[in-house]
TITOR-349722 format. One record per residue: residue in three letters; x, y, z of N, C-alpha, C in turn. Coordinates in steps of 0.2 Angstrom, whole numbers, padded with zeros to 4 digits, always signed. Layout:
residues N
ALAXYZXYZXYZ;...
//
This chain:
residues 346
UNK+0194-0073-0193+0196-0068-0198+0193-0062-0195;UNK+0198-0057-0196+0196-0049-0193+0193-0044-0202;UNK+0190-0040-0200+0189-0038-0205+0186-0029-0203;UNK+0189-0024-0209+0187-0018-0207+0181-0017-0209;UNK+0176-0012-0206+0171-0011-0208+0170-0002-0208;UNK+0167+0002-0211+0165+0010-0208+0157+0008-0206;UNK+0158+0011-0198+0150+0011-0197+0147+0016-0196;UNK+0142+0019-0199+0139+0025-0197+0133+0026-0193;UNK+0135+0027-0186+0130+0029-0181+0126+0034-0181;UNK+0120+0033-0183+0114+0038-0181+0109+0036-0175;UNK+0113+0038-0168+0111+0036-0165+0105+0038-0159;UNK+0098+0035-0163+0093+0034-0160+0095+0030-0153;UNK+0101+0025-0154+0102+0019-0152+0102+0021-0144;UNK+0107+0025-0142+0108+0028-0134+0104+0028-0133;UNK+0099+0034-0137+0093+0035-0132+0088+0040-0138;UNK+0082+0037-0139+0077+0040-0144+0079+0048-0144;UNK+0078+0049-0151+0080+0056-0153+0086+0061-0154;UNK+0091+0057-0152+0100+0059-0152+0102+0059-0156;UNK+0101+0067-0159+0103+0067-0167+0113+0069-0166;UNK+0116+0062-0165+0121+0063-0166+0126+0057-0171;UNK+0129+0061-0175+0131+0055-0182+0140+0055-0178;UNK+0141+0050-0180+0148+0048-0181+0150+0044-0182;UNK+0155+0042-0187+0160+0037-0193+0165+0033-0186;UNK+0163+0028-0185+0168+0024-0182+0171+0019-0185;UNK+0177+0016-0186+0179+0011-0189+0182+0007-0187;UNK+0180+0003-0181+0185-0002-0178+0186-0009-0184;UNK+0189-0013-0177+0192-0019-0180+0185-0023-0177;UNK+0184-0028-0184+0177-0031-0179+0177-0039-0181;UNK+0179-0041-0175+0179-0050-0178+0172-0051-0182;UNK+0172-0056-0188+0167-0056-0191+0159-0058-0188;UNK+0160-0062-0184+0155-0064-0180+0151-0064-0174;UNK+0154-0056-0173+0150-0052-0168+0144-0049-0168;UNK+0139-0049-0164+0135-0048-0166+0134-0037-0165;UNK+0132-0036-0166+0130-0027-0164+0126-0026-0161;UNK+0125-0025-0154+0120-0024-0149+0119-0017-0146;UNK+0114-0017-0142+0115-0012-0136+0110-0013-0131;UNK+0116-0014-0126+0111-0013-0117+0110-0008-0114;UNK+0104-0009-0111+0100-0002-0108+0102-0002-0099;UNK+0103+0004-0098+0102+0006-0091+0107-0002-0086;UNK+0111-0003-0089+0117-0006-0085+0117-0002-0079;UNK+0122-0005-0075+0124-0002-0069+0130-0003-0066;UNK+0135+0001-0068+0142-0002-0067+0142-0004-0061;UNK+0148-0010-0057+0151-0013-0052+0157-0012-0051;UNK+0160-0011-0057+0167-0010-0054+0173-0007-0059;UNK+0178-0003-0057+0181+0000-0061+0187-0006-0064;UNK+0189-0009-0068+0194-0014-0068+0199-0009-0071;UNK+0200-0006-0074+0208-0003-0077+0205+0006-0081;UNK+0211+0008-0085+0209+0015-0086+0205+0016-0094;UNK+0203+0009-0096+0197+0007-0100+0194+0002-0099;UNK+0193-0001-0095+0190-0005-0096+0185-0007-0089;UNK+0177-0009-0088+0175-0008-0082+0168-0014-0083;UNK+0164-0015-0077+0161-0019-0077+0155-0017-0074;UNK+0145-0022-0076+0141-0019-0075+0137-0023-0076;UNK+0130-0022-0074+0128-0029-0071+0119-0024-0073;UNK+0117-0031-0078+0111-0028-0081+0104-0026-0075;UNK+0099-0022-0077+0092-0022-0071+0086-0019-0074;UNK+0084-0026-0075+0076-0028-0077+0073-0026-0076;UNK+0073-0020-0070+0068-0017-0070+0064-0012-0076;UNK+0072-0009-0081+0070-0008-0087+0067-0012-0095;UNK+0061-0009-0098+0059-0013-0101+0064-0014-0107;UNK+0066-0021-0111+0069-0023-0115+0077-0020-0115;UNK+0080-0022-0109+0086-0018-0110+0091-0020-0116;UNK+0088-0026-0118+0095-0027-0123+0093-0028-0131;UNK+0096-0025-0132+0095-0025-0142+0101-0027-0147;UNK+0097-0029-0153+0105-0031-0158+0100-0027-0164;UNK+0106-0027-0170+0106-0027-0176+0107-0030-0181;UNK+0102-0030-0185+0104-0036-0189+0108-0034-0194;UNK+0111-0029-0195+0119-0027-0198+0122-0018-0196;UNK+0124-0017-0199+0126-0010-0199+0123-0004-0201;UNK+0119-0005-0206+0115-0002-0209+0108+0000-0207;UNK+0107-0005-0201+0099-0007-0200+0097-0002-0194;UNK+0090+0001-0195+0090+0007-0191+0087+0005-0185;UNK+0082-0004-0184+0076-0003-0178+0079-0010-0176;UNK+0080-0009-0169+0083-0014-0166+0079-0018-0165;UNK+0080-0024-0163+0075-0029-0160+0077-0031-0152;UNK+0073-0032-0149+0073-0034-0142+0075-0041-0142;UNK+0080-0043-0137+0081-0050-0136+0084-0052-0129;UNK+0083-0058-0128+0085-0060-0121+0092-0058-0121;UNK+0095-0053-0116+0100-0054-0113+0104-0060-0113;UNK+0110-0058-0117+0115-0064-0117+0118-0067-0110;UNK+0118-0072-0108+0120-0076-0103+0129-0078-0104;UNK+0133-0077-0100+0139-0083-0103+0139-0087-0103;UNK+0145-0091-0109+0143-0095-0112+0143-0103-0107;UNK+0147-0102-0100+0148-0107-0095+0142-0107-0090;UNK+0137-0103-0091+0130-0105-0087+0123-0105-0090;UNK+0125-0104-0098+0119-0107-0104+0118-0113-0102;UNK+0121-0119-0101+0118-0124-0100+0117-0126-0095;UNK+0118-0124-0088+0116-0125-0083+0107-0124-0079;UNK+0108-0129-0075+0099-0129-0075+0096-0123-0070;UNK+0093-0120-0071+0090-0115-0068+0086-0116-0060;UNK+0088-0112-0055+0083-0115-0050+0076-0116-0050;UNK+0072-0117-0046+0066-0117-0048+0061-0110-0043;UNK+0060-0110-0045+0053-0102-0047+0048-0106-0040;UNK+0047-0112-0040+0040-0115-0033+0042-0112-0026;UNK+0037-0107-0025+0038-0105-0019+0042-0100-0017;UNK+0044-0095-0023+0047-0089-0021+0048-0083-0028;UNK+0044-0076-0026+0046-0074-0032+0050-0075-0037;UNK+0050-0073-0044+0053-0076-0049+0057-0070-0052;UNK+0062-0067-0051+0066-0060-0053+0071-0064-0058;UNK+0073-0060-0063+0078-0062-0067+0084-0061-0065;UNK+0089-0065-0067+0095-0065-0065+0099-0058-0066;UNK+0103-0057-0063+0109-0051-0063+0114-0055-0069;UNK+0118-0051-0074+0120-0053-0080+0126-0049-0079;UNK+0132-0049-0076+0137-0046-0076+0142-0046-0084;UNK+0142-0040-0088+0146-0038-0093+0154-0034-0093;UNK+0157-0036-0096+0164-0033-0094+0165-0028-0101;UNK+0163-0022-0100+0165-0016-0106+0170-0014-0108;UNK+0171-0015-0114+0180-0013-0115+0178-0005-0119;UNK+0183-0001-0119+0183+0005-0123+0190+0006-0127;UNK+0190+0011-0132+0195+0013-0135+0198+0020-0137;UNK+0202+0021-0138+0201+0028-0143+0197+0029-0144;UNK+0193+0026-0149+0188+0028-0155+0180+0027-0152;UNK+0179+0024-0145+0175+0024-0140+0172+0032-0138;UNK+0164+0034-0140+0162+0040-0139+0160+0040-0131;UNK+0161+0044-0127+0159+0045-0120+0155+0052-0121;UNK+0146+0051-0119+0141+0054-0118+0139+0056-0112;UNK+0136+0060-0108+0132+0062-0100+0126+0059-0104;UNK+0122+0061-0101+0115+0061-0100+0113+0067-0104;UNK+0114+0071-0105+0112+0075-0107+0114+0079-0114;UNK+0120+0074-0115+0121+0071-0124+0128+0076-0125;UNK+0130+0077-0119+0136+0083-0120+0144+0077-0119;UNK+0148+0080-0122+0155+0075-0122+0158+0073-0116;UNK+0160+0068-0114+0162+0064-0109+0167+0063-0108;UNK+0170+0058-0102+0178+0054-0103+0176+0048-0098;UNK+0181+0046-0100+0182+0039-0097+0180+0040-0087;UNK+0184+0046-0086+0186+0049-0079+0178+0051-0074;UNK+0172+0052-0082+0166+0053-0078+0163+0048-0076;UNK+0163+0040-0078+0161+0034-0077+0162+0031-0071;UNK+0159+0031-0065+0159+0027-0058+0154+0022-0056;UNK+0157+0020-0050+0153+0016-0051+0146+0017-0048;UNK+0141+0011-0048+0135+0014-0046+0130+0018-0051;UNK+0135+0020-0057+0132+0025-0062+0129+0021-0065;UNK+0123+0024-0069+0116+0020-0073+0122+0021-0081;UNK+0122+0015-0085+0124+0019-0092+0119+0013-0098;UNK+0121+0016-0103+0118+0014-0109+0126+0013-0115;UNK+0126+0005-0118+0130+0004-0120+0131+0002-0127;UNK+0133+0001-0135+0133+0002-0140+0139-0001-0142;UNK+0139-0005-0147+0145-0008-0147+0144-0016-0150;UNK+0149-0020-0150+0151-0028-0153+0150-0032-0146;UNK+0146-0037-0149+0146-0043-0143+0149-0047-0143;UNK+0155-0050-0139+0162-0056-0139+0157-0059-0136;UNK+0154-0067-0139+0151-0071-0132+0156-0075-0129;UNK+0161-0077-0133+0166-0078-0130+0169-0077-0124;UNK+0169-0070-0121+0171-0067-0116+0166-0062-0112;UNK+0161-0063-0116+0155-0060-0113+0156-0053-0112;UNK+0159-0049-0115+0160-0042-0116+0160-0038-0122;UNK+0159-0032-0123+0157-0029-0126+0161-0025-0128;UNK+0165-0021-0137+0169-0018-0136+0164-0011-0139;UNK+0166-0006-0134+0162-0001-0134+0163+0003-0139;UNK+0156+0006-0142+0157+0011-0147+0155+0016-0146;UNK+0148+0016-0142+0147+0024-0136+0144+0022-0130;UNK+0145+0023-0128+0144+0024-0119+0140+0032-0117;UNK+0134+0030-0114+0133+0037-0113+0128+0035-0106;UNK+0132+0042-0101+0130+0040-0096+0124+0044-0091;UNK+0120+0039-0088+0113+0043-0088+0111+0044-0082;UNK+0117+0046-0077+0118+0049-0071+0121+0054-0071;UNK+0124+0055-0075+0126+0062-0076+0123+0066-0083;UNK+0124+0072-0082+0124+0076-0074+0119+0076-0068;UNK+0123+0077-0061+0116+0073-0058+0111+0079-0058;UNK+0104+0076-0057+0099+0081-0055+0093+0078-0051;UNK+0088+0080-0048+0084+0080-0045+0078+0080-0049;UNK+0075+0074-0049+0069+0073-0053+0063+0071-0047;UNK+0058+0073-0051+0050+0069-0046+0051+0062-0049;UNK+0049+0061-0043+0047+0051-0045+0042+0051-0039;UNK+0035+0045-0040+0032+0042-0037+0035+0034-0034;UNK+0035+0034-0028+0035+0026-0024+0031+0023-0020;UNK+0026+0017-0024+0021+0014-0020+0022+0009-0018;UNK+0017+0010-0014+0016+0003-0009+0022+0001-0005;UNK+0026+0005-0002+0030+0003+0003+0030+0002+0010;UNK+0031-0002+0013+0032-0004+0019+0037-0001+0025;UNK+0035+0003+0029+0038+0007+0033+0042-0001+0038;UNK+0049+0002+0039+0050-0003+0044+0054+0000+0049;UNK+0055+0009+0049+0060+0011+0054+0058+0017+0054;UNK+0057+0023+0058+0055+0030+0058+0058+0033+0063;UNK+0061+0037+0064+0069+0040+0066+0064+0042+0073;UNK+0062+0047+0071+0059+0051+0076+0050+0052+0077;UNK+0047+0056+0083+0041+0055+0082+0039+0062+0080;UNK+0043+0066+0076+0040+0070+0073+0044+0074+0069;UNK+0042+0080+0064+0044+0081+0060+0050+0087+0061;UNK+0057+0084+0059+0059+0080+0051+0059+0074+0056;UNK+0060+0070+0051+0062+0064+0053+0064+0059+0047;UNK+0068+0053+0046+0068+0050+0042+0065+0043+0041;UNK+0062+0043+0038+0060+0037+0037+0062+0028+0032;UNK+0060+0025+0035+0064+0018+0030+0058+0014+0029;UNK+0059+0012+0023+0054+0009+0021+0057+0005+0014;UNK+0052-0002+0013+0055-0008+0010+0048-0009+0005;UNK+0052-0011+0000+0046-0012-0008+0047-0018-0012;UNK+0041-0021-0014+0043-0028-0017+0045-0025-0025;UNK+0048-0030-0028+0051-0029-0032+0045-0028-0039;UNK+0038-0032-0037+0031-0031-0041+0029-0024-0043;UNK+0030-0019-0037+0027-0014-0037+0030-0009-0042;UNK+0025-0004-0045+0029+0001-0051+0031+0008-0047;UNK+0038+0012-0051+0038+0015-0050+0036+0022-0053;UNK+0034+0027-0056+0033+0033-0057+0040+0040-0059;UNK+0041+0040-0066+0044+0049-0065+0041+0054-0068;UNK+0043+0060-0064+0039+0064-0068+0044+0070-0070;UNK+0048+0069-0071+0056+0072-0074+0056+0075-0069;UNK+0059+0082-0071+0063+0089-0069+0059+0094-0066;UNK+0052+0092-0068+0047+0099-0068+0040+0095-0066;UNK+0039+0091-0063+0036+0089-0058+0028+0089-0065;UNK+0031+0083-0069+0023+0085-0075+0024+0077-0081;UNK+0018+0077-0082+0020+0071-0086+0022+0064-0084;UNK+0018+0062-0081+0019+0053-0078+0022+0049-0084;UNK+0027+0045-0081+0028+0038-0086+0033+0033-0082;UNK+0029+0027-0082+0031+0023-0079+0043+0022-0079;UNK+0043+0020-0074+0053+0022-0074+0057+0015-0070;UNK+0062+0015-0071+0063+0009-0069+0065+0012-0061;UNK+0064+0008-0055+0064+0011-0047+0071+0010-0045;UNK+0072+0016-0043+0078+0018-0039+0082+0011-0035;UNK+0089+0011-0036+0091+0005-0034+0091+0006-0026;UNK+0091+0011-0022+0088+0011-0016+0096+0010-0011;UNK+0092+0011-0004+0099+0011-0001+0102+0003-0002;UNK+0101-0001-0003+0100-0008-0002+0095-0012-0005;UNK+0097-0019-0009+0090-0023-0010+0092-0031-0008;UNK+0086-0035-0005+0089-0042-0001+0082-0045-0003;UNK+0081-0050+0002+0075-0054+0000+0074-0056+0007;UNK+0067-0055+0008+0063-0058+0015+0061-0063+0015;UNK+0066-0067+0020+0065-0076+0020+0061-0078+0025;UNK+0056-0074+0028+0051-0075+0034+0045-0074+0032;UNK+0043-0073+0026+0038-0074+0022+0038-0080+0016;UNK+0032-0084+0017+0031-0089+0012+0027-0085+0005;UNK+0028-0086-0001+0034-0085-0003+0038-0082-0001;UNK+0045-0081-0002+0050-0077+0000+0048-0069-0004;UNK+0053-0067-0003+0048-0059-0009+0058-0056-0009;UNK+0058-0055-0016+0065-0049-0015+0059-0040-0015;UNK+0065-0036-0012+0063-0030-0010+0069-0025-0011;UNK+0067-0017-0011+0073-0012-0010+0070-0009-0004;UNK+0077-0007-0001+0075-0004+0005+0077+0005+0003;UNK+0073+0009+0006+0074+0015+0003+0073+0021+0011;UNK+0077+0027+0010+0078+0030+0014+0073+0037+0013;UNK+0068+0040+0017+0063+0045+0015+0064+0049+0020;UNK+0067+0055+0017+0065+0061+0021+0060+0065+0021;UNK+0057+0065+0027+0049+0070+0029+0051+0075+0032;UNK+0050+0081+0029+0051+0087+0031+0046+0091+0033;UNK+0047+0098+0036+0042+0102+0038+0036+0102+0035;UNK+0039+0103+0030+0032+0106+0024+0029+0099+0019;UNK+0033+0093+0023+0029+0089+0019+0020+0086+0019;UNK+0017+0085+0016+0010+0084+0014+0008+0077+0019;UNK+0004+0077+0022+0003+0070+0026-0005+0068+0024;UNK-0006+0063+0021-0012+0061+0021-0015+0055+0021;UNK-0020+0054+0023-0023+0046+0025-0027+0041+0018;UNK-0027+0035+0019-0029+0034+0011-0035+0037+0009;UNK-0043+0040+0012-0045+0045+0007-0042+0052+0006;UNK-0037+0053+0005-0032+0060+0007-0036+0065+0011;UNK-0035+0065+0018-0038+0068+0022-0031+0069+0025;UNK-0029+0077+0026-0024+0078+0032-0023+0074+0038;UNK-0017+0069+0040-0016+0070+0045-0011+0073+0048;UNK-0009+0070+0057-0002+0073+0058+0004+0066+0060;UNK+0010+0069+0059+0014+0063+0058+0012+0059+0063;UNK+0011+0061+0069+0011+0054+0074+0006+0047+0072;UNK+0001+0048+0067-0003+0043+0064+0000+0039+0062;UNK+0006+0041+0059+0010+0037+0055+0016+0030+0059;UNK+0012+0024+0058+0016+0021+0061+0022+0014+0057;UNK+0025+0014+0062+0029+0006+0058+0027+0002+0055;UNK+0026-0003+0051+0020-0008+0047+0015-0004+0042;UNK+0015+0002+0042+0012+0005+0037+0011+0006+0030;UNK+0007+0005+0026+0012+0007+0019+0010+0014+0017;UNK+0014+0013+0013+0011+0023+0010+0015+0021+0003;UNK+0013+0028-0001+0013+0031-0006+0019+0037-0006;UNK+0024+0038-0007+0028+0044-0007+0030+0047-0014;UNK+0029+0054-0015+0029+0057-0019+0034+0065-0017;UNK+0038+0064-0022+0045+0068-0019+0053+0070-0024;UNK+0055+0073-0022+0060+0074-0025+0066+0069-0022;UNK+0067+0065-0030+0075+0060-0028+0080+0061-0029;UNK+0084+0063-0025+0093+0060-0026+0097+0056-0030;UNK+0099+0055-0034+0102+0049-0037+0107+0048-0034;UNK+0112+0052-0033+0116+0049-0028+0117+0047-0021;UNK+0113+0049-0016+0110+0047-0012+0106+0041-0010;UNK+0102+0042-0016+0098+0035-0016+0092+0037-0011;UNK+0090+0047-0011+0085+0047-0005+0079+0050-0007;UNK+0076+0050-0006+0068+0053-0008+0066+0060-0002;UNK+0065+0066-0005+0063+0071+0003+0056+0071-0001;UNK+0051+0069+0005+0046+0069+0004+0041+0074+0002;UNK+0039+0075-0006+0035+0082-0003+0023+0079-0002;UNK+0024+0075-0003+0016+0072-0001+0019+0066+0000;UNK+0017+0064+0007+0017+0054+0009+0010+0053+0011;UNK+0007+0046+0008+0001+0047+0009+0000+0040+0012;UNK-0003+0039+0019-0003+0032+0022-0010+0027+0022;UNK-0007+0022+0016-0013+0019+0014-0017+0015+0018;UNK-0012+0014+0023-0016+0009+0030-0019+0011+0034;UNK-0021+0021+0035-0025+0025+0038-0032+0029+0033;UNK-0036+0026+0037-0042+0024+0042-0040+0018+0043;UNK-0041+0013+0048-0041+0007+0047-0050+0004+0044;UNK-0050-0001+0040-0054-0003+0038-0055-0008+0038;UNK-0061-0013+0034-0064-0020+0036-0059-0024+0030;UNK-0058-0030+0030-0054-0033+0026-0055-0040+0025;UNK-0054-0041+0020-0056-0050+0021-0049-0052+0018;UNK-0047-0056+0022-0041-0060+0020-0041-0069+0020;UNK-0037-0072+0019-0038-0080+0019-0031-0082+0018;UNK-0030-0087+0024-0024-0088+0026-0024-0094+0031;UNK-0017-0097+0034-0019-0104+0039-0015-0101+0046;UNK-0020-0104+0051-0018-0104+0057-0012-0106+0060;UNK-0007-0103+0059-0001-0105+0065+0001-0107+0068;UNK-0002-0105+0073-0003-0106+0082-0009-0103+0085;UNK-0012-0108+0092-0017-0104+0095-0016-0102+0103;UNK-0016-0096+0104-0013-0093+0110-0019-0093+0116;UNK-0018-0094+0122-0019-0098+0128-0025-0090+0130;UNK-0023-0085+0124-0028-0080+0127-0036-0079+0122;UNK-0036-0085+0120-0041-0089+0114-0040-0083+0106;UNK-0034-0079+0105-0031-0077+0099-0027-0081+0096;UNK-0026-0081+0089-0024-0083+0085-0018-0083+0079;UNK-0014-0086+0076-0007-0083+0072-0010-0086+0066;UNK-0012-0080+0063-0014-0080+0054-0010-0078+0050;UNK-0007-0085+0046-0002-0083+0038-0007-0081+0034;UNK-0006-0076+0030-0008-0077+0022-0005-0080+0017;UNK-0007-0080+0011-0008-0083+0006+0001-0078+0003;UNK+0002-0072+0003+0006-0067+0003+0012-0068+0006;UNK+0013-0073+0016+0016-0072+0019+0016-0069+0023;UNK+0012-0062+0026+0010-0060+0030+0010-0063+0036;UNK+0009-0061+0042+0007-0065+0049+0004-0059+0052;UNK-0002-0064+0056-0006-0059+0058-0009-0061+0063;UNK-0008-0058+0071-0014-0061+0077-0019-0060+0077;UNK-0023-0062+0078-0032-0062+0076-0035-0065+0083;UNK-0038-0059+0085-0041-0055+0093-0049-0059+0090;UNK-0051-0060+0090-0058-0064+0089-0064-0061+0093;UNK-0061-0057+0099-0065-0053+0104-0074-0057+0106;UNK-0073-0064+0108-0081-0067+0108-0081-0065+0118;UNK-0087-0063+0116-0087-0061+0123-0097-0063+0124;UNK-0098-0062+0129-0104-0064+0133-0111-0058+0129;UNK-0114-0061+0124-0121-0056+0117-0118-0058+0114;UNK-0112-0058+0110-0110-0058+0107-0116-0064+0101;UNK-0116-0060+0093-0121-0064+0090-0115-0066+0084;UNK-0115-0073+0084-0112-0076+0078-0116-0081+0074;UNK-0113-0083+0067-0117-0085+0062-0108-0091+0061;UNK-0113-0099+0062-0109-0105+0064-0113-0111+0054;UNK-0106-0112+0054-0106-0120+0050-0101-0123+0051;UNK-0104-0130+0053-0101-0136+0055-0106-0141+0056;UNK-0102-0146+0062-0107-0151+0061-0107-0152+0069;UNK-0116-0152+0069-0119-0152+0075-0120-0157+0078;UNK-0119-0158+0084-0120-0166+0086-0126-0164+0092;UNK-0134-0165+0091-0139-0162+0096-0137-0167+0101;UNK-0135-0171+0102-0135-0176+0108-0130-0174+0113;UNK-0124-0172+0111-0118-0171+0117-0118-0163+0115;UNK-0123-0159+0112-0124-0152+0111-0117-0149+0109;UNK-0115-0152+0105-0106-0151+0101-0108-0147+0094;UNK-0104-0143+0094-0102-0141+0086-0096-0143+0085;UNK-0095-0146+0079-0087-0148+0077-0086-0149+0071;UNK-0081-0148+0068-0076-0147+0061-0079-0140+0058;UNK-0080-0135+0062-0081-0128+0060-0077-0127+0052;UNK-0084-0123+0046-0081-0122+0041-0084-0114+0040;UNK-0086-0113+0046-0087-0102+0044-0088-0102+0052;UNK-0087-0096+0053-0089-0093+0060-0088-0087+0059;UNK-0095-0083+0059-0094-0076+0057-0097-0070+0063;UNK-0092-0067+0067-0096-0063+0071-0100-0057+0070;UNK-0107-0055+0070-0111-0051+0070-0110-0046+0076;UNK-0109-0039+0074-0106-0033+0076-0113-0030+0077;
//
C-alpha cells in the first residue's frame, strides 16, 4: 500500500546548522524507513537520475534513521547491508586487520529531489560525478537497497583547498633527490587524519582523503589495508626531524615515516607540502620483540615483528665486546645453551 505524506525538512539532517525548510510530498511505500547516509562516495553514474555510491567508515556514524517525520534527532545505526548478504557468514578478523565492509547503495532522484554543493547553494543533477563525497536524505527500499532521494547535497563542491594533517606515513617512492620533488607514501587505515578547514585554524579530527589508491599489504603478518598518497615537497616546504630540528631534504629517505602538514587537493587526491616532519630522524634506541626468520651466514639476522615489520639485525659482536648472557650453562663442555637474554653492553 502507497500512501501520501507532506514532509517538512528542517534540515539539520545534511549537515548541522542548514537552515533550509522545504515541503516535499513524495509517494512513500508505508514501510520505508527515513534515513540519512553520510559522506558516501559515488562509483558510478547509472542513468540521468539515478547513480551509485559505496559508504566510508572512516566517517563517524555515517548512517541515520528517523523514527517518523516529525522527529528532529536522528539515531545512529548500523549501515543497512542487502537483503542477499544479511545472512551470509562473515569472514574472519584472525590474522588481519579488521575494516568494515564497503556497502554499495543505488540513489534514485526525482523532480522533487533537492540538489545542494557544499556550500548549501542550488545544484543539478549534472554537478554530481563520480568520485564525489555526498550526503544523502531520503526513504530506504531494503528491498532494492536503494534510496529514493529527497536531498542530496554535495560536499566536494565547490572544490577548495583546505589544511589537513597526515600521520604516520610510510614513504615508499621519492621522485628526486632534491627539492621539488614528489613524494609517495602509504598509511594504515588506524591512523587519524586532521582538518583544519580553509584558514589553516582549529583542529578536528576528519575522515582521510581517499588517496591516489587504497590496497592491502599481504607481506606483513597481519595483513594491514592502507592509502597510498601522493606529496608534493616544494621549495619553500618546512623539513624537520622528529625533535623539530631543521633538516635538509637528502635526510629524508624511503622507509621513513613522517608527518605532513599541507594544503589538499580534492580532486587530485594530492597534498603540497607546507611542513613534512621525519619521525624516523634522529635515529634512536628502540626496543622491539619479534621472531627470527632466517640466520645469515654473516652472523646477522631476519627479525619479524609482532606488527609485521622485517628487520636485519647486525648484532656487531666483535673481540671487548661486553655482554650480559641467560641461559643454561654447561661448566664441563664450557657451553651456553637455550639463550633466553643476550644483551650487548656499549
Amino acid at each position: 500500500m502507497r500512501k501520501k505524506i507532506s514532509l517538512g525538512i528542517s534540515i539539520f539532517l545534511i549537515s548541522s546548522g542548514l537552515a533550509l525548510a522545504q515541503s516535499v510530498v513524495p509517494d512513500r511505500p508505508e514501510f520505508k524507513e527515513i534515513v540519512q547516509f553520510n559522506n558516501l562516495r559515488i562509483t558510478e553514474i547509472v542513468s540521468s537520475n539515478e547513480f551509485r555510491a559505496v559508504t566510508t567508515f572512516d566517517f563517524p556514524n555515517p548512517c541515520l534513521k528517523f523514527e517518523s517525520t516529525g522527529a528532529k534527532n536522528p539515531i545512529a545505526f548500523p549501515c543497512p547491508m542487502p537483503l542477499e548478504t544479511q545472512n551470509q557468514p562473515r569472514n574472519s578478523s584472525e590474522g588481519r586487520q579488521f575494516i568494515m565492509p564497503e556497502i554499495i547503495y543505488t540513489l534514485k532522484t526525482s523532480p522533487q529531489t533537492i540538489f545542494l554543493l557544499r556550500d548549501r547553494a542550488r545544484a543539478s543533477f549534472s554537478d554530481f560525478r563520480v568520485n564525489d563525497r555526498i550526503n544523502v536524505y531520503g526513504f530506504y527500499d531494503a528491498d532494492t537497497n536503494s534510496v529514493e532521494s529527497l536531498i542530496l547535497r554535495n560536499l566536494s563542491k565547490p572544490k577548495e583547498r583546505k589544511f589537513i594533517q597526515l600521520n604516520n606515513l610510510e614513504i615508499t617512492n621519492i621522485s628526486s633527490v632534491s627539492l621539488p620533488a614528489v613524494i609517495t607514501a602509504v598509511q594504515n587505515f588506524s591512523n587519524p587524519c586532521y582538518d583544519y578547514g580553509t584558514r589553516g585554524s582549529f583542529r578536528h579530527t576528519m575522515p582521510c582523503p581517499m588517496g591516489m589508491s587504497m590496497g592491502t599489504d599481504e607481506s606483513r603478518f597481519p595483513s594491514r589495508e592502507f592509502r597510498k598518497y601522493k606529496i608534493d615537497a616544494i621549495n619553500s616546504t618546512t623539513l624537520l626531524d622528529r625533535n623539530r630540528n631543521r633538516i635538509s631534504f637528502d635526510k629524508i629517505t624511503i622507509g621513513d615515516k613522517i608527518n605532513v602538514y599541507g594544503l589538499f587537493d580534492e580532486e587530485e587526491q594530492t597534498v603540497e607540502a607546507l611542513i613534512l616532519r621525519d619521525i624516523s630522524k634522529p635515529s634512536q634506541n628502540e626496543e622491539i620483540i619479534g621472531t627470527i626468520t632466517a640466520v645469515n651466514a654473516d652472523g646477522s639476522f631476519v627479525l619479524r615483528t609482532d606488527s609485521g615489520e622485517e628487520f636485519t639485525v647486525n648484532p656487531r659482536m666483535a673481540v671487548g665486546a661486553r655482554v650480559e648472557i641467560s641461559g643454561f650453562i654447561n661448566r664441563v663442555s664450557k657451553i651456553i645453551s637455550d639463550l633466553t637474554r643476550l644483551i650487548v653492553r656499549r
